[in-house]
N, C-alpha and C positions, 0 to 999 in steps of 0.2 A: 674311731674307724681306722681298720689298719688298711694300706696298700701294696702291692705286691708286684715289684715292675722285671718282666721276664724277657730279653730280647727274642725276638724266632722270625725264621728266614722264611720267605716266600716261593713257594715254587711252581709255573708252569709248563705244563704239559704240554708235548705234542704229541702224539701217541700213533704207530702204527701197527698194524698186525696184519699176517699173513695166517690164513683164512678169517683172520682180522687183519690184515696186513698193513703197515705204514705208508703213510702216503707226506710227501713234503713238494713245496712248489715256491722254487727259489728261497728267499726268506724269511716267506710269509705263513708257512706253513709249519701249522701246531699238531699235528695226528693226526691220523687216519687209520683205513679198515679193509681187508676184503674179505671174502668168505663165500661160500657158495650151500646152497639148501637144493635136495633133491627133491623134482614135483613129482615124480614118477614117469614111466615110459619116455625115458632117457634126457625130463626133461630139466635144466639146473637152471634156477635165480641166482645170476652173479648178481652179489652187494658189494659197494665200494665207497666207504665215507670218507670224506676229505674236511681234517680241519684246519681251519685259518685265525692268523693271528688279525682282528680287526680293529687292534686300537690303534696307539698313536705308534706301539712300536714300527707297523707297516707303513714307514713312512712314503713306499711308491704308493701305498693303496692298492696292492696287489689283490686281485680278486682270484676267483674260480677258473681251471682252465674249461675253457667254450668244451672240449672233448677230452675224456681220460682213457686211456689206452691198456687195455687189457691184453696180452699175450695166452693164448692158447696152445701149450708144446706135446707133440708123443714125449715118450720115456727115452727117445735117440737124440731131442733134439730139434727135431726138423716139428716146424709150425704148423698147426692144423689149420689157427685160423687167430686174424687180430680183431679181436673184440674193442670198437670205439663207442662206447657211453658219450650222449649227449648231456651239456648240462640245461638246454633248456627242459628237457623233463625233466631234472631233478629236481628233490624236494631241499629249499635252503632253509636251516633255524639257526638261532642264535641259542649256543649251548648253556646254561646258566650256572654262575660262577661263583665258589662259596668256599669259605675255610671247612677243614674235616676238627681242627683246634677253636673252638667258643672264645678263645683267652685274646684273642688279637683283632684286630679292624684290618678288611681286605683292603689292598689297593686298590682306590678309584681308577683306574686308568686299564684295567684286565676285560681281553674282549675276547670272545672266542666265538665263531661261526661257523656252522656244521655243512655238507652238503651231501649227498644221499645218491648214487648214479645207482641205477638198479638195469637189469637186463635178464631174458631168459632166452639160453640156445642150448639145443640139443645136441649132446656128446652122447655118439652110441657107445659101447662099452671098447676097449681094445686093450689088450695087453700090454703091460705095465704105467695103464693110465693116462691121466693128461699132468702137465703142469700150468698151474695161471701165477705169470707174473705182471708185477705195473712196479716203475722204476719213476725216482720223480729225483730230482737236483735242485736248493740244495740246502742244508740247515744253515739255524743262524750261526753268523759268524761268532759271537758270543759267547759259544757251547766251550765249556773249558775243560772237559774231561774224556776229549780227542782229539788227534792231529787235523791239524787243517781242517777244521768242520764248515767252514766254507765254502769247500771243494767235494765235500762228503755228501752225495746223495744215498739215497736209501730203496732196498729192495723189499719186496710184500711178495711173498707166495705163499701157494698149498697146493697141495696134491691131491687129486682126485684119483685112488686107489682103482687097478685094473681087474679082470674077472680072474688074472694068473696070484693077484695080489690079497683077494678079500672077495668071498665068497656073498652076497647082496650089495647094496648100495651104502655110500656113506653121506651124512651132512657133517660140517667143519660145526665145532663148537663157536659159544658166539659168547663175546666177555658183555656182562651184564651193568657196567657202570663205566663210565670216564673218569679218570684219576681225578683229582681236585687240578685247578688252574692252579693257587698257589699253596707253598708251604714258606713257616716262617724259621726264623733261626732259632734256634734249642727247645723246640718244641717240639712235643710227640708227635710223631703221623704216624697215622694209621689207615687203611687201606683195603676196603673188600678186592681183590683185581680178578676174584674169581668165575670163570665161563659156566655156560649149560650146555650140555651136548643132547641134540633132537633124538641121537639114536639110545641114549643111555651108554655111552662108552665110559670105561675108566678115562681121568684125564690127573698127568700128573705135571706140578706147576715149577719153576726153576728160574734162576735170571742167566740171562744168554747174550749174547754179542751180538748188537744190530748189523745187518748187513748193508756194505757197499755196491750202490747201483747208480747209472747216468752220469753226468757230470756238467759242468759250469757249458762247455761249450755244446752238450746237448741236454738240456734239462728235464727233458719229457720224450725219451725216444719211442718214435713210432713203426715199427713194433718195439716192445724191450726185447732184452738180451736173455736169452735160456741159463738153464743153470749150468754148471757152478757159479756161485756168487762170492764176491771176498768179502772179508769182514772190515766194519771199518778199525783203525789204529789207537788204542786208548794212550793217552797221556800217562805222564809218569806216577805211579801211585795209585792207578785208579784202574779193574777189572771188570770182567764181568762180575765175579762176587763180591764187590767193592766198586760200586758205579760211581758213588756220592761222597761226599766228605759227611760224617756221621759221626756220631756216638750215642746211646749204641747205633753199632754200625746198619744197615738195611735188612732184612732179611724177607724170606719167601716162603709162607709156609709151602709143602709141596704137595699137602694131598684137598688143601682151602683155597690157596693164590692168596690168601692172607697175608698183606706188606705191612711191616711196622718199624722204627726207627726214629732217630731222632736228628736233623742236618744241623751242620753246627759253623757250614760258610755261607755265607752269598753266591750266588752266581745262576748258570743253567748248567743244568746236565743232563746227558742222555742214557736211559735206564734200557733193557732187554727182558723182555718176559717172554718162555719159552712153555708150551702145553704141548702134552704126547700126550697122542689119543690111544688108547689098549682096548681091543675088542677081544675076549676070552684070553686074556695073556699075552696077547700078539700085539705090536706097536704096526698101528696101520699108517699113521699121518703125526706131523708133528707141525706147531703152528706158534710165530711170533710177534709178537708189540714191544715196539718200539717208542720211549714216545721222551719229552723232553720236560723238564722238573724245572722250574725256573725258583729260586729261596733266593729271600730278602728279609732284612728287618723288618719287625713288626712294632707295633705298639699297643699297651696294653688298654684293654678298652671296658672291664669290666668294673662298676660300681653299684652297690648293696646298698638301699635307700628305701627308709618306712616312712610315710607322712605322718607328721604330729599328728597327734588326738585333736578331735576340732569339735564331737558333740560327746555329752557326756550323756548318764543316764538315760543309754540303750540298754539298759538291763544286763544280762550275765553272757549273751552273744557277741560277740564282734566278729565283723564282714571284712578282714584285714586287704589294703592295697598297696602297690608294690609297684614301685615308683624305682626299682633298678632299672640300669642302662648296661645292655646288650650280653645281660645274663642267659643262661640257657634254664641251669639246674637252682632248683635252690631249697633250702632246709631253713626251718621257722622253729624255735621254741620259744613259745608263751608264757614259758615263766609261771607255772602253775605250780604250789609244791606238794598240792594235794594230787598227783599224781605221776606216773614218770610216763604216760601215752599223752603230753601237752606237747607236740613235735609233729611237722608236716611239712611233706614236697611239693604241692599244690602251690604254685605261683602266687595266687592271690586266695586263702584259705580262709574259712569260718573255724569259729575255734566258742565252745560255748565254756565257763570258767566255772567254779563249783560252790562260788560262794562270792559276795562281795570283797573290794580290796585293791591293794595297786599292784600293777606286776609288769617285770622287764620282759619286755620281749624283744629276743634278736634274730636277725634273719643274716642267715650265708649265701651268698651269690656266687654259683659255679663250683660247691664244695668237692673239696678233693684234688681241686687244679692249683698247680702253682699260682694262679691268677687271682684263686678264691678272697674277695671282699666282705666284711661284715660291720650290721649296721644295727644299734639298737634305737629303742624308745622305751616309752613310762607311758603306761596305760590304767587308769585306775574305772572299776567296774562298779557301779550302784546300779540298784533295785531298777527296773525298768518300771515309769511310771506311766498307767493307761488306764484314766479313768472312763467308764463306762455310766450313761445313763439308763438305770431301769425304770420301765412303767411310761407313761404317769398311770398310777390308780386312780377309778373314778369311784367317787359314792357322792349320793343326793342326800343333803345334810339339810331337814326343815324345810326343802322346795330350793334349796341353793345349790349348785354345782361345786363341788371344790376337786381337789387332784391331789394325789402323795405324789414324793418320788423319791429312787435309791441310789446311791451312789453304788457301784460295780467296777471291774474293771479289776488291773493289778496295782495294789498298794498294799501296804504297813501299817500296823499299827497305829504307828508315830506318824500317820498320815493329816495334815490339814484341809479339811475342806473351804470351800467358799463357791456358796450359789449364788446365782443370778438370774432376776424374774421382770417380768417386761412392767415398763408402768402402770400403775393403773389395778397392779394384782394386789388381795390382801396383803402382802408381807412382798417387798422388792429385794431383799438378802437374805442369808442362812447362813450359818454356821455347821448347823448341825450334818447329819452324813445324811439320815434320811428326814427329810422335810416334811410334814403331813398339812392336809386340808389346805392347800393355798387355791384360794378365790382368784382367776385369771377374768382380765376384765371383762371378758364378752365372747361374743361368735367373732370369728377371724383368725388368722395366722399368728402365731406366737414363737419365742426361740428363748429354751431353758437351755443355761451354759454352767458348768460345773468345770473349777480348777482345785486341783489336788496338788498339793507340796509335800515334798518329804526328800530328807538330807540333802538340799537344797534343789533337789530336781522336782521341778513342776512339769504336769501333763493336764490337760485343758480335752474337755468332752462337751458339744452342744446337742441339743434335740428339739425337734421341730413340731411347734404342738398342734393342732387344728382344732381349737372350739368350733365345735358344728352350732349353726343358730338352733336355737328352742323349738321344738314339735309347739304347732300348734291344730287344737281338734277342731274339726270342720264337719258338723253334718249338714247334709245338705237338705233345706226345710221341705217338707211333704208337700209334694203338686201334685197327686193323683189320691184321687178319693173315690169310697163307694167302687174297690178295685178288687175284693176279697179279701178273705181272711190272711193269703200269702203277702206279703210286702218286700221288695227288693229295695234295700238302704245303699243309700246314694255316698259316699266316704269325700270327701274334699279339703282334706287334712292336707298339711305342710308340713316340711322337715323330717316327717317321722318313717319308719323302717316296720313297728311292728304296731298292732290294733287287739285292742281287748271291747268290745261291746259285751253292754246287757240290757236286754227288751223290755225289762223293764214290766215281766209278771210278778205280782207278789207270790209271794212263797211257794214258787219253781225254782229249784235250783240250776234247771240247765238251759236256762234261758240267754245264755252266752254262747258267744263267737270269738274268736282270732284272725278270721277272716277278712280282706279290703275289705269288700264290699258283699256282707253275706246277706241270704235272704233266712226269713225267717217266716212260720206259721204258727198263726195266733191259735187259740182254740175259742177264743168266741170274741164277740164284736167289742168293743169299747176304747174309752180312751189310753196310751199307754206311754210311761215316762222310758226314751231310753237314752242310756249313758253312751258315750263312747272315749276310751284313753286312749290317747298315743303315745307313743315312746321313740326313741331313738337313742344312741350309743353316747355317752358321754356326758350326756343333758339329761334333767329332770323330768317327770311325764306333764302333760297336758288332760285334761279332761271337761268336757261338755255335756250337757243333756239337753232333748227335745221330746214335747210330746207330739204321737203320733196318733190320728182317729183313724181305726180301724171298722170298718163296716163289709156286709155282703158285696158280692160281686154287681154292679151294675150294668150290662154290657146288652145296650138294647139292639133288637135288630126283629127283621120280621120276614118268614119263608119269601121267595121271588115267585111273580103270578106269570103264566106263561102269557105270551101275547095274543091279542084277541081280536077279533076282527072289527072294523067299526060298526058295521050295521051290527044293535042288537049287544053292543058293547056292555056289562059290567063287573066291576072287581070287588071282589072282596079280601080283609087283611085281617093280621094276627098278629099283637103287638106281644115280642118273648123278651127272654134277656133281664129279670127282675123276677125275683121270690116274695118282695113284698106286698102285701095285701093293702098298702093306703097308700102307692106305686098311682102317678098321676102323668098322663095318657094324651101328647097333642101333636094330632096327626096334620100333615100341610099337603094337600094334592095337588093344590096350584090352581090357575084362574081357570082353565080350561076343564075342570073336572065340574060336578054337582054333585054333594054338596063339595067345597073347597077345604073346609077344614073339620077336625073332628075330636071330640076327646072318651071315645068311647076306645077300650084298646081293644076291640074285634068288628071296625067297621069296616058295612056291605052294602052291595050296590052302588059303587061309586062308575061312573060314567063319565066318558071325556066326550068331544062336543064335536072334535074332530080327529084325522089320525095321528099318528107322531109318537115321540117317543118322549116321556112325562117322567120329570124328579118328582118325587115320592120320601118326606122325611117325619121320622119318627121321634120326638122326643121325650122324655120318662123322664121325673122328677121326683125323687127319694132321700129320706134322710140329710138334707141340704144339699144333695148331690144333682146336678142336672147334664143328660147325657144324649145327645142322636144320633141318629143312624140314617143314613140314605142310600134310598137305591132306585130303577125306574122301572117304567110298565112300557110296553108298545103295545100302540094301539095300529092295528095291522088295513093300509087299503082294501076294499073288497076286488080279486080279479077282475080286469077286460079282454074277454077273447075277443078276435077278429081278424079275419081273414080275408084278402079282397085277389079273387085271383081272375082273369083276363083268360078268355077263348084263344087256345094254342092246338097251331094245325100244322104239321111237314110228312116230310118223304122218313121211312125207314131205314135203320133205325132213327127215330124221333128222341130227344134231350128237352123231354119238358119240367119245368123249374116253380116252383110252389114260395107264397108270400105269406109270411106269417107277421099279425102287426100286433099282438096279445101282450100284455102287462099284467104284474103281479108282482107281490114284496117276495115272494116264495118262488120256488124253482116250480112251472110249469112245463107241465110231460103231453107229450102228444102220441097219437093212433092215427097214421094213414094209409086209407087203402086207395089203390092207384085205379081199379077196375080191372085188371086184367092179369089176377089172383097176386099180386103183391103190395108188401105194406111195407113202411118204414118209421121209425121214431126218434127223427132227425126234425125241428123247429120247421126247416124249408130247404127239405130236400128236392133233389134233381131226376127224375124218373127215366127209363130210358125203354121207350114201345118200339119191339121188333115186330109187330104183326099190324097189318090194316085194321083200321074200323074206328069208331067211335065212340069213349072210354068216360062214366061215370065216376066221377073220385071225392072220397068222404073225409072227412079231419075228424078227431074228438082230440079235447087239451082237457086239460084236468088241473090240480095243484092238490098234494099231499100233506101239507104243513099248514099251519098261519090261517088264511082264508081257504077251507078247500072246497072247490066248485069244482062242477066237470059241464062241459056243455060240448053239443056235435054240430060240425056244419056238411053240408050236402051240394055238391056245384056236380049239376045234372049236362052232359053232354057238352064237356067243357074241352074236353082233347080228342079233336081228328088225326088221324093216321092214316095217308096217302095209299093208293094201290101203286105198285112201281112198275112198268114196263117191261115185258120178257124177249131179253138178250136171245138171238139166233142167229145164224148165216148160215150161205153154202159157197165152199169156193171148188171152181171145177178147171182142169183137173185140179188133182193133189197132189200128184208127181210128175213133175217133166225135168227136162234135161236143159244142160245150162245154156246152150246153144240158144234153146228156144224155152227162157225162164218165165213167159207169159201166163196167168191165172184171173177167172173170171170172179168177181164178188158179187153175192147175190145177198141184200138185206130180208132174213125171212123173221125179224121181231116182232111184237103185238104191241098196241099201245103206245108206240114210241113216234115221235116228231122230228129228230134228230139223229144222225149216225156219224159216230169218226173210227178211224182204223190206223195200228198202231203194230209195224211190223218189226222183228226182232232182226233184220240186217238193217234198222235205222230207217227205214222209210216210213210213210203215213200217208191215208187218205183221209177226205171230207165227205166223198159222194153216199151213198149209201148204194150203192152198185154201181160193177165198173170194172175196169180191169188194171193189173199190179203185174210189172216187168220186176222180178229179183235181180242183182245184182253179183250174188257171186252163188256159188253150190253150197250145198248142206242140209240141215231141215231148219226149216223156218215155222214160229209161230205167228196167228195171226191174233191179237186182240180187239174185241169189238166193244164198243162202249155206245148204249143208246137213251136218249132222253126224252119225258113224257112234257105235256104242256105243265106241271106241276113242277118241272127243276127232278122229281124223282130220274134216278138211272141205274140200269145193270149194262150185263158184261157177258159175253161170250168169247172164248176159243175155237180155235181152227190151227193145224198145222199140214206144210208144205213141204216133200223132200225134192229139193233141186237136186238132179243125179251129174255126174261127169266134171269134166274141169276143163280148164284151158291156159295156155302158157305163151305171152307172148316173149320175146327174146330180137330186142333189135341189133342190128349187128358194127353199128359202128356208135361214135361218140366222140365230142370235144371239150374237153375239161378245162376251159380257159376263162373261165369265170365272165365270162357275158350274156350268162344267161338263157342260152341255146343251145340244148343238147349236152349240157355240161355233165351228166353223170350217165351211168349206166346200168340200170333197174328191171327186172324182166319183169310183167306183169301178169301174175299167176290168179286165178279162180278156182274156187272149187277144192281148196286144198285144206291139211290140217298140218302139215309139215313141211320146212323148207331148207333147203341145203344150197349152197351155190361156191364153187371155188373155182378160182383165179388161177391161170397157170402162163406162167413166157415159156419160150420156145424152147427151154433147155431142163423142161418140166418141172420148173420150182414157184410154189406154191407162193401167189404175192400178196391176194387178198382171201376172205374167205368170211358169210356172214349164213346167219342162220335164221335171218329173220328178213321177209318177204318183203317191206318198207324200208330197208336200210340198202342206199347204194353203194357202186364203186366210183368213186370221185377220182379213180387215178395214180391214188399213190400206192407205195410200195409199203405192203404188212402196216397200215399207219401213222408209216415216218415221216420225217419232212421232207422229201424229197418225191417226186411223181415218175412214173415210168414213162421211158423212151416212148414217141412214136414208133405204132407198128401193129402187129396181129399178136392177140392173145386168143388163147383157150379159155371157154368155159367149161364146164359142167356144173347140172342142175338136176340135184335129186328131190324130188315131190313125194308126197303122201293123199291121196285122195281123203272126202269125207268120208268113203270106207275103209282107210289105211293098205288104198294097195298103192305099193311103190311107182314111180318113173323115173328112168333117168332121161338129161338131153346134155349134148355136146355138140360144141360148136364154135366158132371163130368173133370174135369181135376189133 
């Protein structure tokens, strides 16, 4: 294994740019940015990044300044406006820190953190633009390739082109990466440092001279300083085109920003990168980064390493791993000679070889680098060995089970077997590849294992057997006889999967099934032997036979008799259900019949003794078969009509109500007629006589079904119906006036005992003449109600028009709640309308009701407060019973 030890210097960055502009904060500060993007209608995102050195070099622990101060200038000079960024909105990251060289290990101790000020303010357009500067103080002192850089702060601008200068708007190009934090000594660096510009402008790239801004005794001026700006002072040897100690020296591509070179001292230094933006040929803006390279020794960190061979016969594949340390790149050859494509860049490669054998394979880590490491190994390739079990094959040898099996899989020739078979099997070893008929001991789980050797490589196959137990054939013995020619076979086998029956006709040949449980049809009666086999997967068959007697169908039974009534009762029967002619007949009627039992199969006249409902069984004996059937008779009560109805006498209309107290097993219907032309066919219905007199009423009930009888009953002058009294008066007059609302009552009814009277302004008399004062105007009815010695009663009308009105109106009142005189109510007669409002003396309306019954208690429109003692107005507009108006006015 060779090594390769190459010194290189480390370098970080501080980076500033102007519309990326640099940013440093005393000598904490590693780079920064500004630049500006236009949002449209005049409105600009200033960006301003600030980066910080955060390890141990910041030995104060210098952090972020709380505010960054952006300058806003015309093109004379004079400040538009100072732009201060806060940093608690900004966004802080820690920047991540990495060699651009694979060949070396970065310093532990490299820390860099970002922070992001953003702001947007509208700049309208003005001739020749704005400028935005931020000035910070001051780099590290450390920096060796300028004067005093201690004392050296740094400037970041851009210029935001006027409408005299650039016809649209512009955005600053924005650089797309951070330099690396470090580079090492004699090592290559290399460098994207190339921007994007939002508008599509040409952008051409150069190294330039950072400028000096601020100073120790003001390190963050608030506002900065306008332009011109100085440049800072380079140390002896060292330029803009020559920033670095190098070889080759720096350079800049100028149409990529592409940096490459190789530093060949220690120390820091500070680089300038300069982009001019060209819009159609024209140079509009021109923008710098500044930033700081810090180079140191490196150490070489790269080693190439294959892990020994550890398994052998994997066959002609290998899954190669790659056990270098802090390689990037790496190149493999396998060592193949049967080919020149044995070679691969894949880290950790598959590589499949073309034939068995040994072969070097070496791997290079990081080729092409000074740094590059190389590592071999001895890999030797045999047959991949993977034996497979096929089968087991089954075949049934003489009613014995046995099993093959094959050896499969990948092997050779020159391959060794060796089986192994559980206890208890015909043969427990093999030699051979395929083994035939091995007898395994029984029903249960088994485990055949097969190892295969070849050029010393062994590979090992198991397989897991399942003897299923033995089918055993199960018919299930005949319990139904004398059932027909058809038979459904009953199957109650074990173990088995598939059935072969045969019935067991001679010389039919399709007297077979496959069937569970199939049914079959005999073509005539007799005895019949049938087999049935079973089978199942892996096992030998099973086989049983039964004989089965087959005869006619026996299936006794006999029509059902309808039910009969008891008087007069008798049955007769029909015993069916049997084709045989010496078919033997015993009928059971039970105690209550005569005779009780019978063996004729069509006996008649059978008679039960009382009513009820009677089992009735049939049973037929044929062919050794014995079979019954039961079913019952009802024997049905004979109906009881009867009726028991009671003398019913009242006034009109009359609610007289019928008793019915009739029995029957069957629904009984009835016919009544009431006497005086209506009927109804309701059990015991409710009748209801509007007219006098004296009312015959007849029934008939009947029964349709079971017992059917009809019989009538007749109840002669059984419902009186009262004469009722005729309702009359005279009242004299029938109009008077309200003054004088007196009226005379004169009883002129027939028949009647009794008189009350019942007046529509709420009053009432008892007398049956007499005379009746009304109480207010209008027309009034009178109701007459009269009664005879029987409770009967009618009714007469009479009405009364009381004409005129009257209005009284008292004129004072004390509202002091004791109860005398406390409200103020006029009391009006005779009216249908009322009006009344409330007036004080300076005509403002205080109360005001529309309703005859409702007073003035004194207060003012309902409030809580009550009026003055003193004189109020009223007025009071009325409406008579015949809607002619009045009004009155007056004092209270």
């Amino acid at each position: 294994m060779r090594f390769f030890s190459v010194s290189m210097q480390k370098i970080l960055i501080t980076l500033f740019t102007v519309c990326l502009p640099w940013i440093a904060s005393a000598t904490h500060i590693v780079g920064g940015e500004l630049y500006y993007t236009y949002l449209g209608n005049n409105q600009y995102l200033i960006t301003l990044k600030v980066y910080r050195d955060c390890g141990p070099a910041n030995v104060n622990g210098t952090g972020f300044d709380d505010e960054a101060s952006v300058g806003i200038f015309y093109s004379s000079g004079a400040m538009h406006m100072n732009l201060g960024m806060d940093l608690f909105n900004a966004e802080v990251n820690f920047v991540p820190v990495q060699l651009e060289n694979p060949c070396f290990i970065l310093p532990p101790d490299v820390c860099v953190e970002e922070a992001v000020y953003e702001d947007i303010v509208n700049l309208p357009p003005t001739n020749g633009g704005y400028d935005l500067v931020y000035q910070r103080c001051c780099r590290n002192p450390s920096i060796i390739n300028i004067i005093n850089p201690q004392d050296a702060g740094a400037t970041f601008y851009t210029h935001i082109p006027g409408p005299d200068e650039l016809t649209g708007n512009n955005s600053c190009p924005v650089f797309q990466s951070f330099p690396p934090v470090a580079l090492c000594t004699n090592a290559e660096f290399f460098f994207d440092h190339g921007a994007v510009d939002p508008d599509g402008d040409d952008l051409v790239y150069s190294f330039c001279t950072p400028k000096h801004g601020a100073s120790p005794d003001f390190p963050a001026p608030t506002p900065p300083d306008p332009p011109p700006f100085a440049n800072v002072t380079w140390a002896a040897g060292y330029s803009a085109a020559y920033p670095i100690d190098s070889n080759p020296a720096f350079t800049i591509d100028p149409a990529t920003g592409y940096i490459t070179g190789t530093p060949t001292q220690p120390g820091q230094y500070v680089i300038g990168v300069c982009v001019s933006e060209y819009r159609n040929g024209v140079l509009i803006n021109s923008i710098s980064r500044d930033f700081q390279f810090n180079v140191t020794i490196c150490d070489p960190n790269i080693i190439a390493a294959i892990p020994e061979q550890t398994q052998l016969c994997n066959g002609l594949t290998f899954d190669f791993t790659n056990t270098s340390v802090n390689a990037q790149d790496f190149l493999w050859d396998f060592g193949d000679p049967a080919t020149d494509q044995d070679f691969s860049t894949d880290p950790s490669p598959t590589y499949t070889y073309s034939d068995t054998g040994t072969y070097v394979v070496t791997l290079i880590a990081n080729p092409g680098w000074p740094c590059a490491d190389t590592a071999t190994q001895i890999y030797q390739a045999f047959p991949l060995v993977e034996p497979d079990i096929i089968g087991p094959d089954f075949e049934c040898l003489n009613g014995v089970p046995t099993y093959s099996f094959h050896a499969g899989g990948s092997y050779q020739d020159e391959a060794e077997f060796q089986w192994t078979f559980p206890a208890g099997s015909s043969v427990t070893s093999s030699t051979a590849e395929n083994p035939p008929g091995i007898e395994l001991p029984g029903e249960g789980g088994y485990q055949v294992s097969l190892t295969i050797v070849e050029n010393t490589c062994e590979g090992e196959a198991t397989i897991d057997v399942e003897v299923p137990p033995d089918p055993q054939a199960i018919i299930t013995p005949q319990e139904l006889f004398c059932d027909g020619l058809t038979f459904q076979f009953v199957n109650n086998s074990q173990n088995a999967t598939t059935y072969y029956w045969d019935f067991g006709v001679p010389w039919l040949g399709e007297d077979f099934s496959e069937e569970f449980e199939p049914e079959y049809t005999y073509g005539d009666t007799g005895v019949y032997t049938v087999t049935l086999t079973a089978f199942a997967d892996l096992t030998c068959p099973d086989e049983i036979s039964a004989d089965f007697s087959i005869y006619t169908l026996l299936d006794p039974y006999f029509p059902p008799n309808d039910p009969q009534c008891f008087e007069g009762n008798a049955f007769s029967f029909e015993a069916m259900g049997t084709e045989d002619s010496q078919a033997q007949y015993l009928w059971n009627f039970g105690e209550m019949a005569a005779p009780g039992l019978s063996t004729s199969a069509n006996p008649s006249n059978i008679q039960f003794s009382e009513p009820g409902t009677f089992p009735v069984e049939l049973t037929i004996s044929e062919n050794g078969c014995v079979k019954s059937y039961e079913d019952e008779v009802q024997v049905i009560p004979n109906p009881e009509f009867a009726f028991f109805q009671d003398f019913q006498a009242g006034c009109p209309p009359f609610y007289a109500h019928f008793v019915d107290s009739s029995m029957a097993e069957t629904t009984i219907f009835y016919s009544w007629d009431f006497g005086d032309g209506s009927t109804s066919t309701q059990a015991e219905p409710t009748h209801i006589y509007h007219s006098p007199g004296t009312y015959d009423v007849s029934v008939t009930a009947y029964t349709l079904s079971g017992c059917v009888e009809e019989e009538t009953f007749n109840f002669n002058d059984i419902v009186l119906v009262y004469t009722p009294p005729i309702a009359d008066l005279d009242v004299e007059p029938q109009q008077v006036d309200i003054l004088q609302a007196d009226v005379y009552i004169t009883n002129e009814s027939l028949g009647s005992i009794d008189c009350q009277y019942y007046m529509s302004d709420g009053g009432s008399m008892e007398e049956c003449d007499g005379w009746y004062s009304f109480s207010d105007g209008g027309a009034f009815e009178i109701l007459q109600i009269v009664t005879d010695i029987h409770g009967c009663q009618d009714t007469a009308k009479s009405t009364v028009l009381v004409n005129g009105h009257t209005l009284y109106i008292p004129n004072s009142f004390t509202p002091n709640n004791d109860g005398i005189n406390d409200v103020f109510l006029p009391i009006a007669l005779g009216v249908s309308s009322f009006h009344m409002t409330i007036y004080d003396r300076w005509g403002t309306v205080i109360f005001e009701s529309f309703d005859r019954d409702t007073p003035w208690v004194g207060d003012v429109r309902g409030g809580d407060h009550f009026a003055q003692d003193g004189q109020y107005i009223y007025h009071v507009v009325i409406e008579d019973q015949l809607k002619y108006p009045y009004e009155y006015t007056g004092h209270v």
